[in-house]
C-alpha positions in Angstrom: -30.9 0.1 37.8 -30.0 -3.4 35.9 -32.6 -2.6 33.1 -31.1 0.9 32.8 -27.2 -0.2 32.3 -28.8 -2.9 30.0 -31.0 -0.1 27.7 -27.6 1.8 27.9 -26.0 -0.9 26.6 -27.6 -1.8 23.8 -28.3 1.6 22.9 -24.3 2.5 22.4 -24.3 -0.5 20.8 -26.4 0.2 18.4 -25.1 3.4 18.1 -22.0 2.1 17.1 -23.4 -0.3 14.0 -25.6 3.0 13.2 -23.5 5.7 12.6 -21.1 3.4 10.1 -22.2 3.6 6.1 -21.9 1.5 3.5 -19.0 2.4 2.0 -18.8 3.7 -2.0 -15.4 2.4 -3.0 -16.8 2.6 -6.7 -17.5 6.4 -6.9 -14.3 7.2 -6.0 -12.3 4.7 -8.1 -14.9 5.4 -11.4 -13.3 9.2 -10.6 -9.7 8.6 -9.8 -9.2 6.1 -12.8 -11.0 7.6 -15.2 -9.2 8.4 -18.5 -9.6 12.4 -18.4 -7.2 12.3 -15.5 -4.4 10.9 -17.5 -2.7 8.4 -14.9 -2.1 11.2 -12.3 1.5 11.5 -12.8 3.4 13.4 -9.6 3.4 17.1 -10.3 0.6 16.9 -13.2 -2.1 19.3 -13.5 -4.1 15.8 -13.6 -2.7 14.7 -10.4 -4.2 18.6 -8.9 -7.2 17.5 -10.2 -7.1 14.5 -8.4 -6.2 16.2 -5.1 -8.9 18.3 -5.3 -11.5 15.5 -5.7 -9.5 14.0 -2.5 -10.1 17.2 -0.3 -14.0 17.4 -1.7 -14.6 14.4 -0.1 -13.1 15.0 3.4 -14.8 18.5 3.5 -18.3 16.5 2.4 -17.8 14.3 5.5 -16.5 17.6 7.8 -13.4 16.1 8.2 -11.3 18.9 8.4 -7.8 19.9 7.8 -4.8 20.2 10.8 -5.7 23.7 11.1 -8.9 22.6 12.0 -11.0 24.0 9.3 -12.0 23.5 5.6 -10.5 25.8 3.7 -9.0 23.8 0.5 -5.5 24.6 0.1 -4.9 23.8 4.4 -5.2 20.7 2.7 -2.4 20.5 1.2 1.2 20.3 2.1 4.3 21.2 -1.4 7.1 19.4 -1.7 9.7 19.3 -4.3 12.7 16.9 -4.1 15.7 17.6 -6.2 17.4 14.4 -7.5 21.0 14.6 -9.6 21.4 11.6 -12.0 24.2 11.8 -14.8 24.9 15.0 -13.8 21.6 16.4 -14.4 19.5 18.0 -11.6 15.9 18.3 -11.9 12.9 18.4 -9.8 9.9 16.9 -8.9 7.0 18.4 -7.7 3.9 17.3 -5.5 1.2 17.8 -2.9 -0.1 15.4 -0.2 -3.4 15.8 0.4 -3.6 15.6 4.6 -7.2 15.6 7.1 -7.8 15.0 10.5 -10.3 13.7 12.7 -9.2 15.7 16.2 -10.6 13.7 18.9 -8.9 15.2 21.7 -6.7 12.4 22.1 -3.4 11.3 23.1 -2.2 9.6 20.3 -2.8 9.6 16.4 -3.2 7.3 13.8 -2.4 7.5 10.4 -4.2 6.3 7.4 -2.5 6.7 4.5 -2.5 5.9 0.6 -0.7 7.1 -2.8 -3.1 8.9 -5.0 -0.3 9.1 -8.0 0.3 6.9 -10.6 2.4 6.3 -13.7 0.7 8.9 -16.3 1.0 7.9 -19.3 3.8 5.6 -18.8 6.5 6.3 -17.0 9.7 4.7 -18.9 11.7 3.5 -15.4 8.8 2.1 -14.0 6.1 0.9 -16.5 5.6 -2.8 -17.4 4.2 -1.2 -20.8 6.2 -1.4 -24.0 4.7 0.3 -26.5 2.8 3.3 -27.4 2.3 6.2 -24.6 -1.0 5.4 -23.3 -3.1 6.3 -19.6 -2.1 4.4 -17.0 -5.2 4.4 -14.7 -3.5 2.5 -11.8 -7.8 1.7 -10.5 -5.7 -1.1 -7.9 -2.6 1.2 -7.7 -3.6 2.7 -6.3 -7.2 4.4 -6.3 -8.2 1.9 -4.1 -6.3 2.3 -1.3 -7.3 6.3 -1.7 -10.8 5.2 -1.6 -10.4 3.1 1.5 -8.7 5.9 3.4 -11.6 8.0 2.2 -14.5 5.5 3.4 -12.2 4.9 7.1 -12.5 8.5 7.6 -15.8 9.1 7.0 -16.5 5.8 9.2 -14.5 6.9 11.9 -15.6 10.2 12.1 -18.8 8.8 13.0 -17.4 5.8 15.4 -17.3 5.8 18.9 -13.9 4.5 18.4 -12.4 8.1 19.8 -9.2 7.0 22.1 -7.5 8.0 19.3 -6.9 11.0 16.4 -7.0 9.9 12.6 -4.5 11.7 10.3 -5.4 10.9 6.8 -2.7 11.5 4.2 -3.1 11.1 0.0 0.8 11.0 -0.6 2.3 12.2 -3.9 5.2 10.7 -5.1 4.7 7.2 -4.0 5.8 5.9 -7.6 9.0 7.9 -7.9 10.7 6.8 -4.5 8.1 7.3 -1.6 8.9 10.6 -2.4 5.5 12.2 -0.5 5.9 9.9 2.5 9.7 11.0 3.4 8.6 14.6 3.1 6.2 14.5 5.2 8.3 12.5 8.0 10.6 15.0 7.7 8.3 18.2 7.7 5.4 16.7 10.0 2.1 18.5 10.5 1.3 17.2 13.4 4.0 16.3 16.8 5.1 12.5 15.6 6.4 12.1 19.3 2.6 11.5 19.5 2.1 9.1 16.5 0.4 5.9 17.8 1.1 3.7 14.7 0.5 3.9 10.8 -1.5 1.6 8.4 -1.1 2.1 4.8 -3.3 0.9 2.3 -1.1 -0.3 -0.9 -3.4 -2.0 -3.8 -6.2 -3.1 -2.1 -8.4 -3.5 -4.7 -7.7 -6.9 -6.4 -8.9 -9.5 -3.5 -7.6 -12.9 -5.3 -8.5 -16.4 -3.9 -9.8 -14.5 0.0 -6.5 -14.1 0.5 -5.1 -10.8 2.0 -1.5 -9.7 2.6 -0.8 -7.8 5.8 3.1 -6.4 6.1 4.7 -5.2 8.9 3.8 -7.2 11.4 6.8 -7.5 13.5 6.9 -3.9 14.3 4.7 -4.2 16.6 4.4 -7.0 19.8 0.3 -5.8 19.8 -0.2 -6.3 16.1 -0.5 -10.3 15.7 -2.5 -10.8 19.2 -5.0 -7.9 17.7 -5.4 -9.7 14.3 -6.2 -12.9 16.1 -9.2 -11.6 17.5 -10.3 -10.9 14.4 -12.9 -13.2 12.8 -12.9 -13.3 9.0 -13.0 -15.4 5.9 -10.3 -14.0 4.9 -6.5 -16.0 4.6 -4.6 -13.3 6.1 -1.2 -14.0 5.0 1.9 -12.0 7.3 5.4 -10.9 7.1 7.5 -9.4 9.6 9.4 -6.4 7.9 8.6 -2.6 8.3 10.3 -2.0 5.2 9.0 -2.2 1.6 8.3 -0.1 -1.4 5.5 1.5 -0.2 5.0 4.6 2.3 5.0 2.8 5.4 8.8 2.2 5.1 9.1 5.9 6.0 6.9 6.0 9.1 8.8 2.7 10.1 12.7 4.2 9.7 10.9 7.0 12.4 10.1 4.3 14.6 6.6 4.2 14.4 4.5 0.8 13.9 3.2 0.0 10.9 1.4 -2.2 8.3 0.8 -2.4 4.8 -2.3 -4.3 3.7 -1.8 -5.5 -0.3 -4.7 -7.7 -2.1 -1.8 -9.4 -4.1 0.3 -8.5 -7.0 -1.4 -9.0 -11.2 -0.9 -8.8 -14.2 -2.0 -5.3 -15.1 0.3 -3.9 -12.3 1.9 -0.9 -13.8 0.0 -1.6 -16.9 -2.3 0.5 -18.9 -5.0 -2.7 -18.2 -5.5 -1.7 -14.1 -8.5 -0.5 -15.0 -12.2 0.2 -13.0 -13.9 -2.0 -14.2 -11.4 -5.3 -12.5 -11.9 -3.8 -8.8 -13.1 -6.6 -6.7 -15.8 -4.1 -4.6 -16.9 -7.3 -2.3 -13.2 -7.9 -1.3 -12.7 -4.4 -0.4 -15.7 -4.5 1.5 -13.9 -7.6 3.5 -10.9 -5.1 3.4 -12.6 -2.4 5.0 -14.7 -4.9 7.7 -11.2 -5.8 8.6 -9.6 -3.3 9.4 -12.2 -1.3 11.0 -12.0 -4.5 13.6 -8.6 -3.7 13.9 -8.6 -0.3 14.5 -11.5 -1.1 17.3 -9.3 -3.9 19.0 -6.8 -1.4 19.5 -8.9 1.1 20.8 -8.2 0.8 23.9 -4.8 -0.2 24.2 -2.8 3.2 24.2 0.0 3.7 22.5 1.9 0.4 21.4 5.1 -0.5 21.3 7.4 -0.3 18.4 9.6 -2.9 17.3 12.5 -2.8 14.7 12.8 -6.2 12.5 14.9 -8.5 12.3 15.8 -8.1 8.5 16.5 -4.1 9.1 18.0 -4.6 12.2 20.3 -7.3 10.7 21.1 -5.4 7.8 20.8 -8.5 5.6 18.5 -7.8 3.1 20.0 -8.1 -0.4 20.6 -5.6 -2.5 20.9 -6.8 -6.5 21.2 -4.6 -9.4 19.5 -7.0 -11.8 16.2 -8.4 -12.4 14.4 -11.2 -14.4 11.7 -9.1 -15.2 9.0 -10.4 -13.6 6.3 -10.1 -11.0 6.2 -12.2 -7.9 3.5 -13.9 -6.3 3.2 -12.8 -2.8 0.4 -14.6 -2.0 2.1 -17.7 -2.6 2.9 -20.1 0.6 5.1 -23.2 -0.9 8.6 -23.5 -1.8 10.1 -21.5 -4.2 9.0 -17.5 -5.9 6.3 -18.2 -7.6 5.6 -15.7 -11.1 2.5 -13.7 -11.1 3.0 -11.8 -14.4 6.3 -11.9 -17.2 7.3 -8.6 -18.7 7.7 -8.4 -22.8 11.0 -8.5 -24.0 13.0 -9.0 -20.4 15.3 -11.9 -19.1 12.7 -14.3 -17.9 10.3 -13.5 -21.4 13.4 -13.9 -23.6 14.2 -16.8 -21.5 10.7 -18.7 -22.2 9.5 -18.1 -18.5 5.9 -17.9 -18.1 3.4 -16.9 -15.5 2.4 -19.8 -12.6 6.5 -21.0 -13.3 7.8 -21.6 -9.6 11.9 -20.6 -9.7 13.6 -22.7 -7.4 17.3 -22.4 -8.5 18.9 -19.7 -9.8 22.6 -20.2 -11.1 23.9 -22.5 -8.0 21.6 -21.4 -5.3 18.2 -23.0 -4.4 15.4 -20.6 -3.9 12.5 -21.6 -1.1 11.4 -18.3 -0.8 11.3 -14.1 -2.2 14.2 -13.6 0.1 16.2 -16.6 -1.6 15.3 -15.1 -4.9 16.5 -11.8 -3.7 19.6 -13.2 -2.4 20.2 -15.1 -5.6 19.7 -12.1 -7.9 22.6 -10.3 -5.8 25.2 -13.1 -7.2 24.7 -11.0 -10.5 25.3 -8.2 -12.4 24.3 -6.8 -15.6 25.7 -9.1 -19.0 25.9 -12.0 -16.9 24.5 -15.6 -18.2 22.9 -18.5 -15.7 20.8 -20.9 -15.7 17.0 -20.7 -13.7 15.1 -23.9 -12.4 11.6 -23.5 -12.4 8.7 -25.9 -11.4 5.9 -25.8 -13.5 2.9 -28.1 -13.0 4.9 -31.5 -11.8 7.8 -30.9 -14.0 10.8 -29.3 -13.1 12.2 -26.9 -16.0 15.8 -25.6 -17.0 15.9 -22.5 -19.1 19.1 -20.7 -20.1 18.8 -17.0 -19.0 20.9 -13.7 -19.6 20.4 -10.3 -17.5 
């Protein structure tokens, strides 16, 4: 009887490692990049035929829709938001792309990822200046698309079954979460029942081992699961459920999340977040990772949610200027570290350069983003200041206007 639990064993354990493949990030980035798709702006006939690539994929795997079959447009869920600004109304248009692995379960999870982008330049959000051109967003975010894409077709084949998988594409992500909040508001599925959401922002740009997990405090479970988690990865936390990606909407419904992030570049928002830049051996350590995660909380029911302190406090600045520059958020010392300067914006004109640490801005020391956030909120447009920034040993003072 001992050598039969024993064969048993080792034969759902190998089961396990057996029925997971070797995931094919590229394939699917090479596609969702590629020039002929024309930045898959929100709405575009582009971004259609991005969706359609999306749903190809689940039905290739039999993932199914909600409805429980394959039929293409049960894919897909419309939504058009109607914004007034200046006294102008107009309309945007999208489709999430939503699947689901029904394992008869309690609970669900959600995996989700933005499959827009920026088109061919977007003028309130590109870091571009200069002539229309494709923004391919490969990091931003193909790759999170592609994980979601290689989960599913790895957890339709797991043993890991205590749960359902929802897997949404959102639309809109660039132009205000706009797919996310539709979908909390018009769910497909009973979000009483929603276990917790992980959503996969930029995954593909794995710099110095060093992964960014957000969200953390809204969940009790989450920091005691990633702990068992062996990797050579520097998982770098923060506690708030809000940020500007889709999680922020699961998280205002109550429902844990976490946003994983590979680290902000230069070519964010650029036309130069191209294919050919992906890291494919960090997004394998990606995908390991969270696979372990998914797996330590297989068991576990459905956790708790917490709200964060920030939100809860209500003191997270809010500024209506900027220096024009990217932070690091990988960075762990004192001070906001640049990661990228944009042409022709306060901190350019101002002779700030990339790898400058701000630690003063105007009267108030910075040690951290929230610092700089709550620095840039002393401001308003026309106003003139001085910025302290370190760079190397030397500790610089540049004159600065916003």
């Amino acid at each position: 009887m001992k050598n039969v639990f024993l064969f048993l064993l080792l034969y759902s354990q190998c089961f396990f490692v057996q029925s997971q493949s070797t995931p094919n990030f590229k394939q699917h980035i090479v596609f969702l990049a590629s020039d002929s798709l024309h930045g898959r702006y929100v709405g575009s006939k582009d971004e259609e035929v991005a969706a359609d690539y999306i749903i190809r994929q689940f039905q290739k795997n039999n993932i199914t829709n909600v409805k429980g079959n394959l039929k293409a447009k049960n894919y897909l869920q419309a939504f058009a938001y109607h914004p007034t600004t200046d006294s102008i109304r107009f309309t945007w248009k999208g489709k999430n792309v939503v699947a689901y692995i029904d394992n008869h379960a309690a609970h669900t999870v959600v995996l989700g990822a933005h499959y827009d982008h920026l088109g061919m330049g977007d003028p309130h959000f590109s870091a571009y200046q200069g002539a229309p051109a494709v923004h391919n967003g490969a990091d931003d975010n193909a790759s999170g698309v592609a994980m979601i894409i290689e989960l599913a077709k790895n957890l339709k084949l797991s043993s890991l079954t205590n749960n359902n998988y929802l897997l949404i594409a959102f639309s809109g992500e660039e132009e205000g979460l706009l797919g996310s909040k539709w979908f909390v508001t018009h769910p497909m599925v009973d979000m009483q029942k929603v276990n917790y959401m992980l959503n996969f922002d930029m995954v593909g740009r794995l710099d110095s081992n060093r992964l960014v997990v957000n969200g953390v405090g809204t969940s009790s479970e989450w920091t005691p699961a990633m702990k068992r988690i062996t990797t050579s990865m520097h998982i770098k936390t923060t506690e708030s459920g809000i940020g500007p990606s889709d999680h922020t909407s699961f998280y205002l419904k109550n429902i844990p999340v976490l946003h994983f992030f590979s680290g902000q570049h230069h070519d964010y928002h650029k036309p130069t977040d191209d294919e050919y830049k992906i890291n494919y051996p960090g997004m394998d350590k990606i995908f390991d990772y969270v696979m372990a995660l998914i797996s330590n909380l297989n068991n576990k029911g459905k956790i708790e949610f917490n709200k964060t302190k920030e939100d809860a406090s209500e003191d997270t600045p809010r500024f209506t200027v900027t220096l024009g520059v990217m932070p690091d958020y990988t960075f762990e010392g004192e001070g906001m570290r640049i990661d990228a300067v944009t042409d022709d914006r306060p901190a350019s004109k101002a002779g700030l350069l990339a790898g400058d640490v701000v630690v003063q801005l105007g009267d108030m020391k910075v040690a951290d983003m929230m610092g700089y956030m709550k620095a840039l909120s002393a401001f308003k447009k026309g106003d003139a200041t001085k910025v302290k920034v370190k760079r190397g040993n030397e500790i610089i003072e540049k004159a600065v206007q916003f």
